[in-house]
C-alpha positions in Angstrom: -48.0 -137.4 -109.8 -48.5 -133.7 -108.5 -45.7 -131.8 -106.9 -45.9 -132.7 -103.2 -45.5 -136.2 -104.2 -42.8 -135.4 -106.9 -41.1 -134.1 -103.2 -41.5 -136.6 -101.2 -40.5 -139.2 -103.9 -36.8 -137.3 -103.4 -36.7 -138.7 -99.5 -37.0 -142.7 -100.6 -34.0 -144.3 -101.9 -33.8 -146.4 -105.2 -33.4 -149.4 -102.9 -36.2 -148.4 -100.7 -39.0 -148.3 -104.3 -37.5 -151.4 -105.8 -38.2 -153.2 -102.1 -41.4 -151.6 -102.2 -42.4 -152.6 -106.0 -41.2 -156.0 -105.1 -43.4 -156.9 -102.4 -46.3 -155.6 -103.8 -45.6 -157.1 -107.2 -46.3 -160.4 -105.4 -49.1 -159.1 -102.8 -51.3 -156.2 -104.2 -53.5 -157.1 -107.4 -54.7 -153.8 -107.3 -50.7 -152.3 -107.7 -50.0 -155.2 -110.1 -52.8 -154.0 -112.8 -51.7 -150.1 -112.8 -49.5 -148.7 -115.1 -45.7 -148.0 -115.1 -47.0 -144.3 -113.9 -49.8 -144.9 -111.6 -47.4 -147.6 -110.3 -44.7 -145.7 -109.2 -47.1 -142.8 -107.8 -48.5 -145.7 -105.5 -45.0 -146.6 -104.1 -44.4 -143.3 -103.2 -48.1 -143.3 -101.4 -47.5 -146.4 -99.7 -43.9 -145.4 -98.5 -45.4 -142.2 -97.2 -48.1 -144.3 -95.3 -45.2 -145.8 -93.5 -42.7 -143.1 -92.6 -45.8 -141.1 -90.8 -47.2 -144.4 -88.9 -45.9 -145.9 -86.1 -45.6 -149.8 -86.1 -46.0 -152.0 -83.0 -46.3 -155.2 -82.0 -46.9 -157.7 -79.1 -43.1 -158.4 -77.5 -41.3 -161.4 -79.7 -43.1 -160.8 -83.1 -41.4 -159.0 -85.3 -43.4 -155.9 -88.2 -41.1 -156.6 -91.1 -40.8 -154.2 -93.8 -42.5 -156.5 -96.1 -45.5 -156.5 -93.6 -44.9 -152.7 -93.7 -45.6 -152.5 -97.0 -48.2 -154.4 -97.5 -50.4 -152.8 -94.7 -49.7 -149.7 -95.7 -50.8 -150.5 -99.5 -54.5 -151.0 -98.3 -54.3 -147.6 -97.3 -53.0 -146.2 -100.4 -55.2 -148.1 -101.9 -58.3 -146.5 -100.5 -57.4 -143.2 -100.8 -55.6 -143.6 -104.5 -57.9 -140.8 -105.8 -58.0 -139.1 -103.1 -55.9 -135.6 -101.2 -55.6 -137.7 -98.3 -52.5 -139.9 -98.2 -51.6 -140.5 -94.2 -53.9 -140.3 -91.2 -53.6 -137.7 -88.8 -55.6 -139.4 -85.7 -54.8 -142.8 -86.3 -51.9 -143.2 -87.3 -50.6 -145.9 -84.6 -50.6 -149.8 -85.6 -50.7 -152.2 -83.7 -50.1 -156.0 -84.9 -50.6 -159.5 -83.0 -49.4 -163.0 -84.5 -53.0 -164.1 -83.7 -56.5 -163.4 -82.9 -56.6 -161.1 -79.7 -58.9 -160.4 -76.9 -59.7 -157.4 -74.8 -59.7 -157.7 -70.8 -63.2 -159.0 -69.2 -63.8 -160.0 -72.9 -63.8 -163.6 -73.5 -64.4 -162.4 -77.5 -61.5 -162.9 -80.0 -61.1 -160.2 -82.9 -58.7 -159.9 -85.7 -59.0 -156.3 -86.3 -60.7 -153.2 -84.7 -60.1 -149.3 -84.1 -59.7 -148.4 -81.0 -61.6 -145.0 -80.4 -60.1 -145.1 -76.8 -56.4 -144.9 -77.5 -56.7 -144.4 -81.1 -54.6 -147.5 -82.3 -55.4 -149.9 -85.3 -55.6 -153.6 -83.7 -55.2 -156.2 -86.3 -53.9 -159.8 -86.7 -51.5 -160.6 -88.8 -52.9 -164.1 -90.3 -55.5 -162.2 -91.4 -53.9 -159.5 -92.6 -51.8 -161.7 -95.2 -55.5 -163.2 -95.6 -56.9 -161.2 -96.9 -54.4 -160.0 -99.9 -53.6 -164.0 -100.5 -57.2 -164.1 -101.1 -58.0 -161.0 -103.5 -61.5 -161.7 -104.4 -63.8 -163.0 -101.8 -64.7 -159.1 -100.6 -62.6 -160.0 -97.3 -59.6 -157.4 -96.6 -58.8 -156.7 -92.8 -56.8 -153.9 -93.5 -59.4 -152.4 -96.1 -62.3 -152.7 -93.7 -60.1 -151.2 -90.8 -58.7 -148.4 -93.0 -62.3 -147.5 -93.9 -63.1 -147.0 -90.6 -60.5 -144.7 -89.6 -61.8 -143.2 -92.8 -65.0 -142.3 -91.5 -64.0 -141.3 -87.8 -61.1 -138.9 -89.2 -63.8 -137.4 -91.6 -65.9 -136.7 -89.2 -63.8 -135.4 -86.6 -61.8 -132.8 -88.8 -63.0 -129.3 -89.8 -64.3 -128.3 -93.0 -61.6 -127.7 -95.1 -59.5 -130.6 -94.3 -62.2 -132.9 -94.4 -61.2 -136.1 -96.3 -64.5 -136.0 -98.3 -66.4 -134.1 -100.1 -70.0 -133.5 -98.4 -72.2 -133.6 -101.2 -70.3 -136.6 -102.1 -70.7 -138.0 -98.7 -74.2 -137.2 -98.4 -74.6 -138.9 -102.0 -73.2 -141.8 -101.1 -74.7 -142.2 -97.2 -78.6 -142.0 -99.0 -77.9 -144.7 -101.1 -76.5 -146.6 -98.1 -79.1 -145.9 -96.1 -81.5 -148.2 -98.1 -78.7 -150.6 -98.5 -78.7 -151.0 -94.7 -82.3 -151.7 -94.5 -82.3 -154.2 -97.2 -79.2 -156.0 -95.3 -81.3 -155.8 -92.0 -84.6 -156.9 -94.1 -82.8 -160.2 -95.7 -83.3 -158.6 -98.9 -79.3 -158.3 -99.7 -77.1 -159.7 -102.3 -73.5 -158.1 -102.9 -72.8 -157.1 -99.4 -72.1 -159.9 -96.5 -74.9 -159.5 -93.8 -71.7 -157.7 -90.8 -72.9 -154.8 -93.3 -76.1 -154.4 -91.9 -75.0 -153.7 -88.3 -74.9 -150.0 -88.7 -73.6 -147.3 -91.7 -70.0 -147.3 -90.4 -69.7 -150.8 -90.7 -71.9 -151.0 -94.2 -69.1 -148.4 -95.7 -66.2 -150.8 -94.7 -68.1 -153.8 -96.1 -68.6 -152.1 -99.0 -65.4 -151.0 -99.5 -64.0 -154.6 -99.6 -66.3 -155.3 -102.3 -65.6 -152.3 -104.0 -62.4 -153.5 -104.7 -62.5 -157.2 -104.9 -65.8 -157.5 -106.3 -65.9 -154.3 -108.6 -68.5 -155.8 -111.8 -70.3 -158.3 -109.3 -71.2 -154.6 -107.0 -71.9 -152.4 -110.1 -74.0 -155.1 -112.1 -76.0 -155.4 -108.2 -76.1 -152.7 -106.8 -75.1 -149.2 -109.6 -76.3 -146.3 -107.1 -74.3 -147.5 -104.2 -71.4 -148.8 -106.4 -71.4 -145.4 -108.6 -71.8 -143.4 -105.3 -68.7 -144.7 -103.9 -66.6 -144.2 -107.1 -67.7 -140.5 -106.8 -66.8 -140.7 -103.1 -63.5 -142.4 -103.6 -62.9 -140.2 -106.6 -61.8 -144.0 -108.5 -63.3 -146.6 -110.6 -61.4 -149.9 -109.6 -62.8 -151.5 -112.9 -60.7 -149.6 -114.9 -57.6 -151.6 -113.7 -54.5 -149.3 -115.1 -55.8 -146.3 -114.4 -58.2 -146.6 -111.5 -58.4 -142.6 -110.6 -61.7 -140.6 -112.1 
């Protein structure tokens, strides 16, 4: 753990880590495989997550601190290896008890990012979903995370940029054939949603990553090794993920 989060660790209570290691001792197989170390670092990550996001919801249905927590744990997560530890755009959640639609949109979504307002839409069945179900390369919160990811990266300036550019670039030429193969039927690891364009193709991918780390690797190494260089992690090396 470096220093700032040796810090911040000082402003959670006991109470507040033991809550935290509790739920996602029960929802998180990524947290449940690190060590004692790498564990407690990711509390402190996740709680972080939480006390700079704002959490909404549709009037009636109550965000728990149990669905705090687990949310939040995608994020940390994705960005385990990684500077970044809170986002600085989009940084507003907003969660329904059920699919949701948009005005003059008969369509129903569980999950989007809203360039507009800058809020993270999700559902919360499929939230809990997709950590019930840890290996089926499905994760709402994952995918969604990734996006903001990508549009945050973009939009800051050099030196706060959340990636690396040479690792970017790396990982978005290997992508690029990835996409084509998606759009030409000639895919295997990655659901076909991936092939709709390279912001969607890196939250696809990102699911996998994590749920489906040998089956992506044995498939498909440049991409798979790309990402790990992106992310600055390996998530087959379970207690001690971070490169």
């Amino acid at each position: 753990m470096n220093i700032k989060h040796k810090l911040i660790a000082l402003l959670f209570t006991k109470k507040t880590k033991l809550e935290c290691d509790k739920v996602l001792s029960v929802y998180s197989p990524y947290y449940q495989n690190l060590s004692k170390v790498n564990k407690y670092n990711f509390q402190i990550r996740t709680l972080l997550f939480i006390r700079t996001t704002t959490f909404n919801s549709t009037q009636g249905f109550v965000v728990n601190n149990k669905m705090k927590i687990i949310i939040s744990s995608a994020f940390a997560q994705l960005t385990f290896g990684l500077k970044t530890d809170t986002l600085k755009v989009f940084n507003n959640i907003f969660i329904t008890p059920q699919p949701y639609s948009y005005k003059n949109n008969a369509a129903l979504f569980d999950g989007d990012v809203n360039l507009h307002t800058k809020k993270i839409n999700m559902s919360w069945p499929a939230i809990e979903r997709g950590f019930k179900i840890p290996d089926d390369a499905l994760n709402l919160c994952i995918h969604e995370f990734g996006h903001c990811l990508i549009f945050e990266n973009t939009s800051r300036s050099y030196l706060s940029k959340i990636f690396k550019k040479k690792d970017f670039n790396n990982w978005r030429k290997h992508a690029e054939v990835k996409l084509e193969k998606v759009k030409s039927n000639d895919n295997k690891v990655l659901r076909d949603y991936a092939g709709t364009n390279l912001v969607e193709l890196f939250s696809v991918s990102l699911e996998t990553f994590f749920e489906q780390a040998e089956y992506f690797e044995e498939n498909e190494p440049l991409l798979y090794f790309s990402t790990t260089k992106l992310l600055k992690q390996d998530p087959r090396n379970k207690t001690n993920p971070i490169l």
